[in-house]
Backbone as numpy.savetxt, mean C-alpha at the origin, in Angstrom:
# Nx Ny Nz CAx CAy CAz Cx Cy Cz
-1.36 -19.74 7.08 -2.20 -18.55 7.08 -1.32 -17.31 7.08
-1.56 -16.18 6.14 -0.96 -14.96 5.96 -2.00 -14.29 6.98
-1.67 -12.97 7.52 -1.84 -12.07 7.87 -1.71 -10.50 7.91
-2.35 -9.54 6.96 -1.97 -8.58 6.94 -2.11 -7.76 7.28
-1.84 -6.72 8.59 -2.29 -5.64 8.84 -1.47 -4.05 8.31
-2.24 -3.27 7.82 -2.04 -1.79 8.06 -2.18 -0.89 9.16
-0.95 0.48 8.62 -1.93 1.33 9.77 -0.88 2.85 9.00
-1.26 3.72 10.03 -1.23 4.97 9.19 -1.86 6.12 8.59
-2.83 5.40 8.68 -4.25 6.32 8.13 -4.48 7.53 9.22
-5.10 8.64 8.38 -5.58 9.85 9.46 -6.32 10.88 8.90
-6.26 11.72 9.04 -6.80 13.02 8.80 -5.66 14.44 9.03
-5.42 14.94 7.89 -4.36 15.94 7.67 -4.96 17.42 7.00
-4.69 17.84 7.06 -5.01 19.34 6.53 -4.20 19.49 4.79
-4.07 19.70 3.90 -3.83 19.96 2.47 -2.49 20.43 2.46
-1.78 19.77 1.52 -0.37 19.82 2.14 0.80 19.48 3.52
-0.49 18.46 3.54 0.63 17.82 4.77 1.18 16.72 4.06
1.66 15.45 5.33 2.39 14.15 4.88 1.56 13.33 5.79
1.71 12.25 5.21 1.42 10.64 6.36 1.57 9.81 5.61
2.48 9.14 6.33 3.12 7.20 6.35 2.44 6.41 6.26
1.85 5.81 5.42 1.25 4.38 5.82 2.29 3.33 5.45
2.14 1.94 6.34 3.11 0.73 6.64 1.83 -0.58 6.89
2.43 -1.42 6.03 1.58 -2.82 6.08 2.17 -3.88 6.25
2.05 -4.99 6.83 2.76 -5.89 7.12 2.18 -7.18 6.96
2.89 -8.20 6.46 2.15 -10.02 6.55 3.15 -10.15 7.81
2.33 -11.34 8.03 2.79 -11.93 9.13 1.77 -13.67 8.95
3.29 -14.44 9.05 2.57 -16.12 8.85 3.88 -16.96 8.37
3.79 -17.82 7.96 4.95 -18.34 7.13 4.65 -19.35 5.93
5.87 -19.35 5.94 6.13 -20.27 4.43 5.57 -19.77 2.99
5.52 -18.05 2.56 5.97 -17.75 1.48 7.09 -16.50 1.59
6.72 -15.87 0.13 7.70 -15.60 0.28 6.82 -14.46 -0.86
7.04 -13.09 -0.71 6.57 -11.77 -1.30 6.91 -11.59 -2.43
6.18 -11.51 -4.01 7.05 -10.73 -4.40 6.55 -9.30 -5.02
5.67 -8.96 -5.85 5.48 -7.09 -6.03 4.54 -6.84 -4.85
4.42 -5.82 -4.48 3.70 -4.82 -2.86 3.10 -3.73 -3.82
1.91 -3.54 -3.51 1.00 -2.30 -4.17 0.16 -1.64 -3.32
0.12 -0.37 -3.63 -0.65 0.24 -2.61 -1.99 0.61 -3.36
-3.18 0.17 -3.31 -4.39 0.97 -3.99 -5.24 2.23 -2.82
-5.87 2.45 -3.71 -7.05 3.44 -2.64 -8.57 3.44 -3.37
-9.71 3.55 -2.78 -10.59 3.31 -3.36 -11.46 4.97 -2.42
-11.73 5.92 -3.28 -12.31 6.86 -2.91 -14.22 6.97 -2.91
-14.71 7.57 -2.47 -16.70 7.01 -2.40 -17.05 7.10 -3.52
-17.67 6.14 -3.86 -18.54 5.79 -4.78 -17.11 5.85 -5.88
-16.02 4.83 -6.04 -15.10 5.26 -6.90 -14.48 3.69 -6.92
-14.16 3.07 -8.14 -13.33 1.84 -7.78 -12.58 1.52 -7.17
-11.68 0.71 -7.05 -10.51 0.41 -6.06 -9.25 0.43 -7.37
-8.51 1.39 -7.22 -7.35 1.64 -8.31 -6.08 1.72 -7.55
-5.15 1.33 -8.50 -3.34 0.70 -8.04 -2.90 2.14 -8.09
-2.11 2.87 -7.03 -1.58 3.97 -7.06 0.43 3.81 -7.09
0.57 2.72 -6.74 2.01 2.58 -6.70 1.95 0.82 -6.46
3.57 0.40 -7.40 3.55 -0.76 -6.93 5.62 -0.99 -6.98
5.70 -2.12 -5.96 6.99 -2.07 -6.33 7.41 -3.17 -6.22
8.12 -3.59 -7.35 8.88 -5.04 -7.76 9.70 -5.37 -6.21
10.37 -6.78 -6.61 11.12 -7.29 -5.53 12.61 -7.01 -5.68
12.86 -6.60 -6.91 14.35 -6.04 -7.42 13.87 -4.41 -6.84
13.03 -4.10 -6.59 12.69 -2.63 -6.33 12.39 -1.13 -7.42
12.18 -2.47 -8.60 11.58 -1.27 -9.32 10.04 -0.42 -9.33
9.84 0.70 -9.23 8.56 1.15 -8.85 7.77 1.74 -10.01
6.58 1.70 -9.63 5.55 2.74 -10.94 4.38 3.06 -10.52
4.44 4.53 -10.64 2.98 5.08 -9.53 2.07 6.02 -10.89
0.69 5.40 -10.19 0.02 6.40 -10.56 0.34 7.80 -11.55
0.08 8.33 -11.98 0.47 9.92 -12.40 -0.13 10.94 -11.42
-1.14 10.42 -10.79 -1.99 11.75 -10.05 -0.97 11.50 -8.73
-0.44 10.45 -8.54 0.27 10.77 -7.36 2.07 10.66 -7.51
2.40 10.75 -9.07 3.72 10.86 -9.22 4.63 11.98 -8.65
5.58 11.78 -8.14 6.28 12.84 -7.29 5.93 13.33 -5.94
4.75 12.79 -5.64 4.50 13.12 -4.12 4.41 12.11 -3.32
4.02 10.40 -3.77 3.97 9.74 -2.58 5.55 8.74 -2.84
5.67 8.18 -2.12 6.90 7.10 -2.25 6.81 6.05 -1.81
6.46 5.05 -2.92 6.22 3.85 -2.07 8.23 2.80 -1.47
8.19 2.29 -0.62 9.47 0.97 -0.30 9.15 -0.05 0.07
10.00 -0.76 0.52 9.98 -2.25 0.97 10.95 -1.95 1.95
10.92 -2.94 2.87 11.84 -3.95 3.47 11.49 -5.39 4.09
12.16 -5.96 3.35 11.60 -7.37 2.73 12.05 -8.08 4.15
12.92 -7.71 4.64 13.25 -8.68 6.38 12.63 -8.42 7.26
11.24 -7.50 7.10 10.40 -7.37 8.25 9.20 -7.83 7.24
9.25 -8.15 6.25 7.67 -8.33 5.26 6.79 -6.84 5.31
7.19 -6.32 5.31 6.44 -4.74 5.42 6.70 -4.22 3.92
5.53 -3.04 3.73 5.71 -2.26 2.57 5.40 -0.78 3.42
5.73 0.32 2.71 5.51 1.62 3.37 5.11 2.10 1.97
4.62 3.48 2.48 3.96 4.71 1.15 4.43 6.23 2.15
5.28 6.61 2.05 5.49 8.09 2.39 4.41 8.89 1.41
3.81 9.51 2.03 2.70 10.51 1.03 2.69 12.16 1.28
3.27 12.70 0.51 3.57 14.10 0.56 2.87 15.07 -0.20
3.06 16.13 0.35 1.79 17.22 -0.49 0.74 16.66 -0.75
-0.19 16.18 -0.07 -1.66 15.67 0.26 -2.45 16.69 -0.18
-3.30 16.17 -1.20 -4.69 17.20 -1.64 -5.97 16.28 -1.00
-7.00 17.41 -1.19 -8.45 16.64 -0.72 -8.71 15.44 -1.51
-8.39 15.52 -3.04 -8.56 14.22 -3.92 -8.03 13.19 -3.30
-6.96 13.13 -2.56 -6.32 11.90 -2.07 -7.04 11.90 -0.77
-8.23 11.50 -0.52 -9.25 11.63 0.28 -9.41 10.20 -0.35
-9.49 8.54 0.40 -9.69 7.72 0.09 -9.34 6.64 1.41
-9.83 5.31 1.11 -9.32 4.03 1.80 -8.24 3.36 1.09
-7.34 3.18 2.07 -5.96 2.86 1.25 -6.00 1.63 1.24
-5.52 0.49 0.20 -5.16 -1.11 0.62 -3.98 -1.29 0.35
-3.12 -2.72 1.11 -2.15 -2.75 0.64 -1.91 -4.35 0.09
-1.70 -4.49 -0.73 -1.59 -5.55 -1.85 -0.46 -6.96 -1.48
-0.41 -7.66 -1.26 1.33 -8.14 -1.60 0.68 -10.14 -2.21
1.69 -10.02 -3.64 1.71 -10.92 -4.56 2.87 -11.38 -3.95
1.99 -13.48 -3.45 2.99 -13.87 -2.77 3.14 -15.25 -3.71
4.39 -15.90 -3.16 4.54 -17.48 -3.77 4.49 -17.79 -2.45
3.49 -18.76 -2.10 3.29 -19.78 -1.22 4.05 -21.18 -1.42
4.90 -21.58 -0.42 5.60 -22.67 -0.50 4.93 -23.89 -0.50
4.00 -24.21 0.11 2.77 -25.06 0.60 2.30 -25.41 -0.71
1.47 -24.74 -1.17 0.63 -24.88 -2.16 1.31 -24.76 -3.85
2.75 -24.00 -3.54 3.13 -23.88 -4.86 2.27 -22.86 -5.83
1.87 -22.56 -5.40 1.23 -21.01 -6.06 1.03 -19.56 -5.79
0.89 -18.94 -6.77 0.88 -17.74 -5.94 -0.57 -17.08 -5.37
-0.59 -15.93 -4.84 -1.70 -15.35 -4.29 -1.69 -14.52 -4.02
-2.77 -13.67 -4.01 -2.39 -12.14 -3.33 -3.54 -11.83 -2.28
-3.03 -11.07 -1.38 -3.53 -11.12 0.07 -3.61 -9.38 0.33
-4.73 -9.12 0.68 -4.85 -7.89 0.94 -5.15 -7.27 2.47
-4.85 -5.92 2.46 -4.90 -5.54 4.09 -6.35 -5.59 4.10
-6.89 -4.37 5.25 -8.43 -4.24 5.80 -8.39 -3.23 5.20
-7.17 -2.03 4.59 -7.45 -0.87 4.55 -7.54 -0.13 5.59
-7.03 1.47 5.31 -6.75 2.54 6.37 -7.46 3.64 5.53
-7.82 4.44 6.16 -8.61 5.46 5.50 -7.47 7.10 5.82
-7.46 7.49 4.69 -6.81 8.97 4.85 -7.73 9.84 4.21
-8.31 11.20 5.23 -8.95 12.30 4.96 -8.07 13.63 5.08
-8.38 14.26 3.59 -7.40 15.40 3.42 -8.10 16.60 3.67
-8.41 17.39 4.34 -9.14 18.68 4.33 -8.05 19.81 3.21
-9.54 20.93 3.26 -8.59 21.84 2.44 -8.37 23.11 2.99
């Protein structure tokens, strides 16, 4: 059994920052791309950043240059630094991670509960 929790989420004023960090926790796979989506009201659930296991990344355009997604793969965690926050980035965040399961020999992807970030203006 995987386990993933987030956290991070808040409420900021327009032009601020906030961290969100997600984590599995379980054993016997093994991670490989981490994505962060957000799903805003009444709005689909869309990929805003994702990042390979070699660490290559590709975000969104509406949020190019302001958020930053990383890894560090020896704690199973992914992070999203999010900078210069507008009201649009008013959404529930998820965090993604495409795993190979040793067990089963396949892969899977396992998602958080989601954190919610509200941007005032």
């Amino acid at each position: 059994q995987v386990r993933v929790v987030e956290s991070g989420g808040g409420s900021v004023q327009a032009g601020g920052s906030l961290r969100l960090s997600c984590s599995a926790s379980g054993s016997a796979f093994r991670i490989t791309d981490m994505s962060w989506y957000r799903q805003g009201p009444e709005q689909e659930r869309d990929e805003v950043a994702r990042i390979s296991l070699r660490g290559a990344t590709i975000y969104d355009d509406a949020v190019l240059g302001r958020f930053i997604i990383s890894r560090d793969d020896a704690k199973n965690t992914l992070f999203m630094q999010m900078n210069r926050l507008n009201p649009e980035d008013t959404a529930t965040y998820y965090c993604k991670f495409h795993m190979w399961m040793r067990d089963t020999s396949e892969y899977k992807d396992d998602w958080g509960e989601g954190t919610t970030v509200t941007v005032s203006s």
